[in-house]
Each structure stands twice: as C-alpha cells, then as structure tokens.
C-alpha positions as CSV (number, residue, x, y, z in Angstrom):
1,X,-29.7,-9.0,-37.0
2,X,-27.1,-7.1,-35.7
3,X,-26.3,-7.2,-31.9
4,X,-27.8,-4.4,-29.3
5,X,-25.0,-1.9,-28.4
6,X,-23.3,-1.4,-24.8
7,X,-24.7,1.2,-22.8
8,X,-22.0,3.4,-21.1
9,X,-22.6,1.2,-17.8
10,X,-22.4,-2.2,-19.6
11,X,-18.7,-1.8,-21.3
12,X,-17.0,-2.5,-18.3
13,X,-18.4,-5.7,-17.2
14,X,-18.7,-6.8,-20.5
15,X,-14.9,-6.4,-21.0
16,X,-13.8,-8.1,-18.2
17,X,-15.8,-11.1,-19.0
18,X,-14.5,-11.3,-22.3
19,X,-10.9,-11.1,-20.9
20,X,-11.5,-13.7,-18.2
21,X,-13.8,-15.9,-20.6
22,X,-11.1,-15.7,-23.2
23,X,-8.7,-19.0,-23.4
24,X,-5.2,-17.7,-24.3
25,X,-1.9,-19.0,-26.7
26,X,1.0,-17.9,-24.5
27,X,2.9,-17.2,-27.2
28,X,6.2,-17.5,-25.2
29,X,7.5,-19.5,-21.9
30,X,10.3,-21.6,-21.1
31,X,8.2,-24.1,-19.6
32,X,8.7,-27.9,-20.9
33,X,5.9,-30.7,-21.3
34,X,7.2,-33.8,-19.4
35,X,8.9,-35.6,-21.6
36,X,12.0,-33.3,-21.0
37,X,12.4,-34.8,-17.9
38,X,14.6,-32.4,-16.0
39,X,13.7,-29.5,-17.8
40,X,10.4,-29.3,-16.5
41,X,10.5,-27.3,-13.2
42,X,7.3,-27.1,-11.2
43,X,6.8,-27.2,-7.5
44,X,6.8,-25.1,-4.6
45,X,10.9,-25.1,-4.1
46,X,11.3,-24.7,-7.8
47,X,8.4,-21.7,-7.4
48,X,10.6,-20.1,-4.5
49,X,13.9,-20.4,-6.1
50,X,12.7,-18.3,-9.5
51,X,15.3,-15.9,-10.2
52,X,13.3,-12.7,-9.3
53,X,12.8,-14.1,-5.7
54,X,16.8,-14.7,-5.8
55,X,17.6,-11.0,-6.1
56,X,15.3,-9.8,-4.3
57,X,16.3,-12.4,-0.9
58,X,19.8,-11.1,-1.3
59,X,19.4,-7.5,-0.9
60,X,17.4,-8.1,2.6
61,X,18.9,-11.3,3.6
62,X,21.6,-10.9,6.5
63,X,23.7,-14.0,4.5
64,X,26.1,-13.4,1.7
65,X,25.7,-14.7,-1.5
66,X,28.2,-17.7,-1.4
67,X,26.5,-18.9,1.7
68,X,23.4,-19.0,-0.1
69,X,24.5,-21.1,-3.4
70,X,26.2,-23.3,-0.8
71,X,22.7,-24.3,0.3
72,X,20.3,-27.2,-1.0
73,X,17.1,-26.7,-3.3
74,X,15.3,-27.3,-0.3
75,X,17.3,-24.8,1.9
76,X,17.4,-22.0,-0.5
77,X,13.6,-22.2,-0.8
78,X,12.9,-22.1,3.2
79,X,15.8,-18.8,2.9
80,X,13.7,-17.0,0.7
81,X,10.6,-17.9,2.4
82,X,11.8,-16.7,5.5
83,X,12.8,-13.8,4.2
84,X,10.6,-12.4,1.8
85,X,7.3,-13.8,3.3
86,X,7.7,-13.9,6.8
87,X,9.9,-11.4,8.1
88,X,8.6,-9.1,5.4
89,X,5.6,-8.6,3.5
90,X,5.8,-10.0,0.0
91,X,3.9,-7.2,-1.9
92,X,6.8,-7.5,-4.9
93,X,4.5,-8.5,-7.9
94,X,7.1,-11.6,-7.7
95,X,6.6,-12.4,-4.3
96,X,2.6,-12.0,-4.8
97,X,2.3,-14.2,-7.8
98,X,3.6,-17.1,-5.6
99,X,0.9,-16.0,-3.0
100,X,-1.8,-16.2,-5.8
101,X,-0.6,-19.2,-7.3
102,X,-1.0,-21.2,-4.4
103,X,-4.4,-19.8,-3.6
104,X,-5.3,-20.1,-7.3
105,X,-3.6,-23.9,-7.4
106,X,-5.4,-24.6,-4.0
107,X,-2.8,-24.5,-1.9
108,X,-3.6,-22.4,1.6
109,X,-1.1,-19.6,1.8
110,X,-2.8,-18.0,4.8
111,X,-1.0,-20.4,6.9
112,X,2.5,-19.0,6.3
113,X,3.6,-22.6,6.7
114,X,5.9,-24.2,4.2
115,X,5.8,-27.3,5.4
116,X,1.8,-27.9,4.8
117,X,2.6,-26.3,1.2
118,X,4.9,-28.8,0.5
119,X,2.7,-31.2,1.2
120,X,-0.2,-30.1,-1.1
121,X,2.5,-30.4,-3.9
122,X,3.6,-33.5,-2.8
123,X,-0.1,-34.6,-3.3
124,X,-0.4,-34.1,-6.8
125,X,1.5,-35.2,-9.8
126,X,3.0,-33.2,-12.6
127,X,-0.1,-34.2,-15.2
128,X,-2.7,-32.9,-12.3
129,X,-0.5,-29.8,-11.7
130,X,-0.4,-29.2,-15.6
131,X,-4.1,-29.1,-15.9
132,X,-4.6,-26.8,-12.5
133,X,-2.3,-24.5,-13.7
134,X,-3.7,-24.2,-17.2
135,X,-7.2,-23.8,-16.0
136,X,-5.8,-21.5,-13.3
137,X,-4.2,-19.6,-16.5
138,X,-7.1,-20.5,-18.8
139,X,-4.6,-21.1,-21.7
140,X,-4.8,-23.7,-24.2
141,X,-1.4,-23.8,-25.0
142,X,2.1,-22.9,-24.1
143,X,5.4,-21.8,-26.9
144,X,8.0,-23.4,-25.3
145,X,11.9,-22.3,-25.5
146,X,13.4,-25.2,-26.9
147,X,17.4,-24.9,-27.3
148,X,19.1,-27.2,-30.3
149,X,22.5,-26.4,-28.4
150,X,21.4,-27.9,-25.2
151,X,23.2,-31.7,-25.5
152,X,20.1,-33.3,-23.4
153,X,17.1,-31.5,-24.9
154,X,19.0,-32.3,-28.5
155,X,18.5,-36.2,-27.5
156,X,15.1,-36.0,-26.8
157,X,14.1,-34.2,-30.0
158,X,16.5,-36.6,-31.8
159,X,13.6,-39.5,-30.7
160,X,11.6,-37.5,-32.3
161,X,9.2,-34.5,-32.0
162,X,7.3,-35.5,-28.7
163,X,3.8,-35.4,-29.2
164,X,1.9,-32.8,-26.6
165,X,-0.8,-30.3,-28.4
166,X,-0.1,-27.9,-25.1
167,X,3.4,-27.1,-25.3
168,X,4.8,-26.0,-28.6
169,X,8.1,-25.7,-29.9
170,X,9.9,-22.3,-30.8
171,X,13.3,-23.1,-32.1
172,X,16.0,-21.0,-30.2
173,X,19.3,-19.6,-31.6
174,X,21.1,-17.6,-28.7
175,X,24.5,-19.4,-29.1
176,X,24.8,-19.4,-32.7
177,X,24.3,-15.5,-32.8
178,X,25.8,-14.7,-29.3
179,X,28.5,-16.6,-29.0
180,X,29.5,-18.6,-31.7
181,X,32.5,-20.1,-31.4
182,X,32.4,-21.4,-28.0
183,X,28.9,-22.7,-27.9
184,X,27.6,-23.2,-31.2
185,X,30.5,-24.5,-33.6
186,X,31.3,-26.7,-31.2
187,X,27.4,-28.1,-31.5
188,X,27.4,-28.2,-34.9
189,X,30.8,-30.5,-35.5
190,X,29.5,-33.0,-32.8
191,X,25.8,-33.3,-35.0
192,X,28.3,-33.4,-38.0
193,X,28.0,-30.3,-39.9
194,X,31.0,-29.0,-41.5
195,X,31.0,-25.6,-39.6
196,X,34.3,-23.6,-39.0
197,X,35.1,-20.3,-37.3
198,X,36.1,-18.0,-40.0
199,X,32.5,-18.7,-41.8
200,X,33.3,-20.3,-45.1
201,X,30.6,-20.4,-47.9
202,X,31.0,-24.2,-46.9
203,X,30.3,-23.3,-43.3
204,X,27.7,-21.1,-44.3
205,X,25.6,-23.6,-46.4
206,X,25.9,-25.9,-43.3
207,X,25.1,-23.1,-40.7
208,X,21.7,-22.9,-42.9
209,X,21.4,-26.7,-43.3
210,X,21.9,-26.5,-39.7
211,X,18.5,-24.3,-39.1
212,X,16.0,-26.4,-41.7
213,X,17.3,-29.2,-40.3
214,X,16.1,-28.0,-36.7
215,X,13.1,-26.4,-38.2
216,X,11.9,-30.5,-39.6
217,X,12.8,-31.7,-36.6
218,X,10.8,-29.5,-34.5
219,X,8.5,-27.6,-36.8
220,X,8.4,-24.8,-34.6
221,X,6.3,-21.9,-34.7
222,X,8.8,-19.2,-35.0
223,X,12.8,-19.2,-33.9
224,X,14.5,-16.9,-31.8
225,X,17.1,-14.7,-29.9
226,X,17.7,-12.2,-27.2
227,X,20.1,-9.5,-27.6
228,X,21.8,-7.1,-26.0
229,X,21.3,-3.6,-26.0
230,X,24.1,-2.9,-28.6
231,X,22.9,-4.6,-30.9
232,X,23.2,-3.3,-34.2
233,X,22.2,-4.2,-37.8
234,X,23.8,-4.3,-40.6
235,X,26.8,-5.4,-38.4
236,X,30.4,-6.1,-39.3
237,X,30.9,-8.8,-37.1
238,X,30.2,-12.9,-36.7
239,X,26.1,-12.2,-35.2
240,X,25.4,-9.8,-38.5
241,X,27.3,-12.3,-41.0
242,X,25.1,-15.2,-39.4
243,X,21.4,-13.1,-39.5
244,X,21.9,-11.8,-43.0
245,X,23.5,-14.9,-44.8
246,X,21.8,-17.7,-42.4
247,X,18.8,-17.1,-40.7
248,X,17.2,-14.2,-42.7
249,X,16.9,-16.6,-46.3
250,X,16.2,-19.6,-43.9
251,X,13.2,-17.5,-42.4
252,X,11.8,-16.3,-45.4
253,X,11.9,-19.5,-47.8
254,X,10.3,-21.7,-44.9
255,X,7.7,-19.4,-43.7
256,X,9.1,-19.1,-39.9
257,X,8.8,-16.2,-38.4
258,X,12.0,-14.7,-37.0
259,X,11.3,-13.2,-33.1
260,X,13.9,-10.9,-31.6
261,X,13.8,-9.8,-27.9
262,X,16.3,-6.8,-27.4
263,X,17.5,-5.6,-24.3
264,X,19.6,-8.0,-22.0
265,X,22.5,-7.1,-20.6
266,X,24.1,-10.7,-19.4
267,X,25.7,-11.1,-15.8
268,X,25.5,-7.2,-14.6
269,X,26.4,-9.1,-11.3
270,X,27.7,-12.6,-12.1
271,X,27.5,-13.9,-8.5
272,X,24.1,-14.1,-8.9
273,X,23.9,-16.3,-11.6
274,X,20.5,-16.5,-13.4
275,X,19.6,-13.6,-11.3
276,X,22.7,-11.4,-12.2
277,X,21.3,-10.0,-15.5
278,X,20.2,-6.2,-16.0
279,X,18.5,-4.6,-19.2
280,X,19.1,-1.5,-21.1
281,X,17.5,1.1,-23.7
282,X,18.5,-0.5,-27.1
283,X,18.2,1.3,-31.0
284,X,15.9,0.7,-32.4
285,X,17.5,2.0,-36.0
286,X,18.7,-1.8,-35.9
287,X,15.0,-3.3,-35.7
288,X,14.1,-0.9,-38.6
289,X,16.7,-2.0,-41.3
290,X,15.8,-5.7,-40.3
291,X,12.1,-4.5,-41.1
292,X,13.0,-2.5,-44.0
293,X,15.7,-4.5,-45.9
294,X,13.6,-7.9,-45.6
295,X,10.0,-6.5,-46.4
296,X,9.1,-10.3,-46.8
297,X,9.9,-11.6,-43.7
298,X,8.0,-11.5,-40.4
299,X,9.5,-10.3,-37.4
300,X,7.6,-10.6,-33.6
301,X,9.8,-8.1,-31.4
302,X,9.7,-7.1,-27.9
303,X,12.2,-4.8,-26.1
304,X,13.3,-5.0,-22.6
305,X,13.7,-1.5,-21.6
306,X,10.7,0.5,-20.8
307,X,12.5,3.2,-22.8
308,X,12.5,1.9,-25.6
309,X,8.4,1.5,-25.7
310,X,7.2,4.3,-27.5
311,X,9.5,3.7,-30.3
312,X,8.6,0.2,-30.5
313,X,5.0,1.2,-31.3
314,X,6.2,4.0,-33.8
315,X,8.4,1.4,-35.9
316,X,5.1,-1.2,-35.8
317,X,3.0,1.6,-37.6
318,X,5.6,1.9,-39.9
319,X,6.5,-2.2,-40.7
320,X,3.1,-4.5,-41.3
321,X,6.1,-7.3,-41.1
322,X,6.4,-6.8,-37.5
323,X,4.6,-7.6,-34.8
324,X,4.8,-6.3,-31.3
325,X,4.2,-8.8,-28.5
326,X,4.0,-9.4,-25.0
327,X,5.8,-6.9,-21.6
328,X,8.9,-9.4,-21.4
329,X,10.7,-9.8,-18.1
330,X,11.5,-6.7,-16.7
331,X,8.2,-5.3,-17.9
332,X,5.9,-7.5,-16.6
333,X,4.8,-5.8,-13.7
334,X,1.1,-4.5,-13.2
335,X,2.0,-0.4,-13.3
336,X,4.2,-1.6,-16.3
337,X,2.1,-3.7,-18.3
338,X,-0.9,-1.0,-17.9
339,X,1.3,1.9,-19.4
340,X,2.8,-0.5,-22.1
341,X,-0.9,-1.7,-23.2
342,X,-2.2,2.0,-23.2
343,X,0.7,3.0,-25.4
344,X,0.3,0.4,-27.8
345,X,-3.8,0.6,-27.6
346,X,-3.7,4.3,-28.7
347,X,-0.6,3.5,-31.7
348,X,-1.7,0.2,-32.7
349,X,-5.1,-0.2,-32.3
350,X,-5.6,-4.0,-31.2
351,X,-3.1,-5.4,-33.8
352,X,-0.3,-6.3,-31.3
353,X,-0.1,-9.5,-28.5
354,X,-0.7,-7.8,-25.0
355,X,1.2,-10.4,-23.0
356,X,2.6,-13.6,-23.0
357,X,3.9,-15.0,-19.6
358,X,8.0,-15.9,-20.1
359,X,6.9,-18.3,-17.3
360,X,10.0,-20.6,-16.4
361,X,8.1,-23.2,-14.0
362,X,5.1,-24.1,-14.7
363,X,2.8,-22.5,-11.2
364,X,3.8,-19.4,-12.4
365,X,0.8,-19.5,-15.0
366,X,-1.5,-19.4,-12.3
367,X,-0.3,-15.9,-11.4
368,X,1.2,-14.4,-14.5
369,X,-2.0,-14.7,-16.4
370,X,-5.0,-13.4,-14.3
371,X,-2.7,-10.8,-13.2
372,X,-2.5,-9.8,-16.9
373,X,-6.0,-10.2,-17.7
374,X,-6.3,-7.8,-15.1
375,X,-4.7,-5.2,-16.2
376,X,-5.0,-5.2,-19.8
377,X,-9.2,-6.1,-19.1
378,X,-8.6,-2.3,-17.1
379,X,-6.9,-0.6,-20.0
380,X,-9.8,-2.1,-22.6
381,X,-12.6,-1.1,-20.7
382,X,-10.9,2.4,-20.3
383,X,-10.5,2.6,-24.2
384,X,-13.8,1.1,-24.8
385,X,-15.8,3.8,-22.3
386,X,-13.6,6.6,-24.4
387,X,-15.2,5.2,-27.8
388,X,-18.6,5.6,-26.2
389,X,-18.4,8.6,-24.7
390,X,-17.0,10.1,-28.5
391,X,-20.5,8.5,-29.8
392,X,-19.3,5.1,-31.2
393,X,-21.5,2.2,-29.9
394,X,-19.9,-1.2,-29.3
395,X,-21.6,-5.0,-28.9
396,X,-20.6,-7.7,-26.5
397,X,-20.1,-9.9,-29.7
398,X,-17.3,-7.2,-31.1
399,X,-15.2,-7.3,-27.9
400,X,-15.1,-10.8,-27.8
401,X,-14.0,-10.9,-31.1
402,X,-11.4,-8.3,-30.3
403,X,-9.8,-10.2,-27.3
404,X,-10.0,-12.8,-29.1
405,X,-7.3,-11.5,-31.8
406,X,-5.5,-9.9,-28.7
407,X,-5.0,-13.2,-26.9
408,X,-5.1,-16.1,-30.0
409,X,-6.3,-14.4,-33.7
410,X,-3.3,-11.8,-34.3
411,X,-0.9,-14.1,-33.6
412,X,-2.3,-17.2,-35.4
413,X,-2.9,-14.8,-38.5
414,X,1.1,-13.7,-38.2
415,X,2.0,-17.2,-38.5
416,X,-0.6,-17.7,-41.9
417,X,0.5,-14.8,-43.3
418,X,5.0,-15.6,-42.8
419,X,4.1,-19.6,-43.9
C-alpha cells in the first residue's frame, strides 16, 4: 500500500527531517584519518588559523602581514581571535562556523575566553574529536585529498593503504598537470619511473604506469585537479599532452572517475600564503569537449566562480557523463549555496551532489554540514510546496529517498556506473 501524501502544511517539516535525519558521504575534504600523523589538523588553534580567518584578520588587523607569519601557532590564533571575535562581531559565515562548531562540539563559546576553549580541546583526544565531529556533521564518511607528490604522505601509503572505513582516498594530480616539471618529474624519477621533460612515448607509458600504480595503491574513489580559469581543452601545451594521452585512457580502462574543479587563480596576493588565492569565471567550452570527445568517461565538476553556475547546469543537461557536485570554496556561503541549489534544482532535477564540505581540519564538519543542511533543506521544501501547489502530491517515504540520492545514492551510482 502506497504511503499517504503530504498535505501542503506537512512538506516543510517533513523535509527538514529528512535533511537532518539523512547521514551524508562528503564526497570531498582535505581532512586526514590519523595515521597521517601531521597531516591531520584539528583543534581550536588549527580551527582559528583556517585560511578564510587569515584574510579576513588582515584586512582589520592594525599589524602587517610579516609581523603576523613571524608569530607562533599559538599567537596567530589569539591575533585572530582578538580580532575577528572580540573587537568585532564574527558574523562572516567563517567566523560563525567556528562559533557553531564549538557549541556543536560542546565547547562554550559564550565565554569569549580562549583560554577555557583551549582547555575543552585539550580534554579530548583526536579519536573522541573524530566521532563528535562526525555526529555533529552526521556523515558516515569523509573523501580525503590524498597527494602522491607529497614525499611524507607517499611513505605512509607505501606501508600500505591504511585501513579507516571513514576517510577515503581520492587520488590527487595537481602537480603533474600544473606544474610538471618542477614538481612532478622530479617525483616520478625518485619512485623510479623513467619520466623526462619533453614527454617521450617512453615517458608517457610511465606517466600512465605512474597513475595505476597510485590507483592499486590507493584504490581511490575518483582522482583529481584544480585548475585555473584559463584552462582550455584540447590544449597545445604539457597539462593537455598529459590529460588526453595519460589520465583520460587511465580513467576510462580502470573505471575511476576523473573530477575537475575549475576556477583558481594561485597567489592573487602571495604574502598571504594559503590565503593569497582568488577565483575567476572560467569556459566552460573546455569542460564540454572533455564531456564530448570522451563520451565513456565520467567526469564530477565543480566551478569556482559564481559566474560560471548557470552554465554548469546547462552543460550537465547536455553530458549524462558528468556530474555536478558540491558549492566549492568560494561558494560555500549560505546566500551562495541557496541560489546555487535553486539553479541546479530547477535544471537538474535532484541528479546532482548539493554539497560537500572541502573541510581542511576536521571541527570544521561541525559547522559546514548543518549549515548546508540548512540551506539546501530551505530550497527542497520551497520546491517541494511548488509541486504541491501545481497538484502533485508527495510522501514522506519519496523525500527520504530523494535526500538520500542528494547526500549518498547519486554519487555511489556515479561511481557503479564509471567502474
């Protein structure tokens, strides 16, 4: 027996318990499980030294910006503090995910005092924080970034894949398609592949051997690359030789999905580091002869220019290989998210991934999440209300099923349908 439709006044509440209810892949982070060691970054200082937080401290902070990387972790993160959440109120969407993560996380942020924060995270371990921050999130699982080009990552992998169901691998190319010879060939002679810089068919076969190698080693769920705003395919230059002859065959013989996020514009102010980089509308022409040419091959995209949206959802209807995730970086902010998931609701129906976190320590999932579900459980129940109103009648038991392919189901059936 089929179930009882929604009336008008039920949608609403219906949809934001499916939302909440819902436990979510984040589909990608660059969050590590323990066993990198180092690369793991949780923690309040950590939490206060996030990029965002950086830029924003040094456009209101009365210090310059040498004076500030002269300082400690631990001095940086009492800067910012100071200055974003006590002599101003922190209503960024940056500065107010590290208020609701420590409320979320149970940490009193009320008190304004560092001090007593610090001392809640010196309380618990990184396993404890882990399984707050997950529940917090309610995820089962994190993609992480995980960099074959990074010498101490390599040696961990080289032990062998480490064995954590939460935090799965997504093999990551930047420095073999961005800048090849002075980051990559140099990796790939020390793990003794016969690489060169004028890209020999010797070279070639090894650049490839390279990637399924990586791809055993890791099994990852997809590999991937940001880009800048110019780029272009086809492409006369070392990036397009390496894509067409390398990872394009590589990604469709072994079923891995190939995930390009377009948009970066690396070190618009290099004296801020991490925090120096800008974005930039990007062509989408590019996207669509990837899409076009390799009708085989499965290709997850986002864009980091807010520009650059619409088309993005126009080249999806077009391209069944392609799938449209998550309001990456830039985007993911609440006024941002809401237009983005509007957009794509009325192009794409519900075959796309609303969000995924890009969450670089691990409190962050305690914010970036339920402020999503937020959002995006607005924009359903919006959509939802307009199908009633037009005479369509909808069960509790469909939208749980359709959350449940926005926040686990598309993306899983992507990954069947490229393997």
């Amino acid at each position: 027996m089929a179930a009882p439709p929604l009336s008008y006044d039920e949608i609403s509440p219906a949809v934001e318990r499916a939302v909440q209810s819902q436990r979510a892949l984040d589909i990608h982070t660059h969050l590590f499980s323990p066993e990198f060691g180092a690369h793991m970054l949780w923690g309040i200082d950590e939490l206060l030294n996030y990029h965002y937080l950086i830029a924003e401290t040094l456009r209101q902070s009365d210090i310059g910006v040498d004076a500030f990387w002269k300082m400690n972790r631990a001095q940086q993160a009492d800067h910012i503090w100071q200055t974003l959440f006590i002599e101003n109120s922190p209503v960024s969407e940056a500065c107010r995910g590290v208020i609701t993560a420590l409320k979320t996380l149970g940490a009193d942020p009320a008190e304004r005092d560092l001090n007593r924060i610090r001392e809640f995270f010196a309380d618990t371990t990184a396993d404890e924080m882990i399984d707050r921050a997950f529940k917090a999130a309610n995820i089962g699982a994190v993609v992480m970034t995980n960099d074959p080009f990074d010498e101490e990552e390599a040696r961990v992998w080289f032990k062998g894949r480490p064995p954590n169901e939460r935090f799965l691998p997504a093999l990551r190319i930047d420095p073999l398609l961005n800048d090849y010879e002075e980051q990559a060939l140099p990796t790939l002679l020390a793990q003794g592949y016969h690489a060169d810089a004028a890209l020999s068919k010797q070279c070639l076969g090894e650049i490839r051997k390279f990637i399924n190698d990586w791809i055993d080693r890791m099994d990852p769920l997809y590999m991937a690359v940001s880009l800048p705003p110019d780029f272009a395919y086809p492409e006369e230059s070392i990036r397009g030789e390496l894509i067409r002859q390398c990872v394009l065959p590589v990604s469709y013989f072994r079923g891995v999905p190939f995930a390009l996020m377009i948009g970066v514009k690396r070190q618009v102010n290099p004296s801020l580091r991490m925090a120096g980089d800008g974005c930039a509308k990007a062509d989408m022409s590019a996207l669509e002869r990837l899409c076009a040419e390799n009708p085989n091959n499965a290709f997850l995209t986002t864009f980091l220019s807010r520009e650059n949206q619409h088309e993005l959802c126009v080249a999806a209807r077009k391209f069944p290989n392609l799938l449209v995730f998550g309001c990456w970086w830039f985007m993911n902010n609440p006024s941002v998210v809401e237009e983005i998931t509007c957009e794509r609701a009325e192009l794409l129906g519900l075959s796309f991934i609303p969000q995924h976190s890009d969450a670089r320590i691990l409190e962050q999932l305690a914010y970036k999440w339920p402020h999503a579900r937020e959002t995006i459980g607005s924009v359903l129940a919006e959509k939802y209300r307009g199908l009633a109103a037009s005479g369509w009648r909808v069960s509790a038991a469909e939208l749980e099923r359709d959350v449940h392919n926005l926040f686990v189901g598309n993306f899983q059936r992507f990954l069947e349908r490229a393997s």
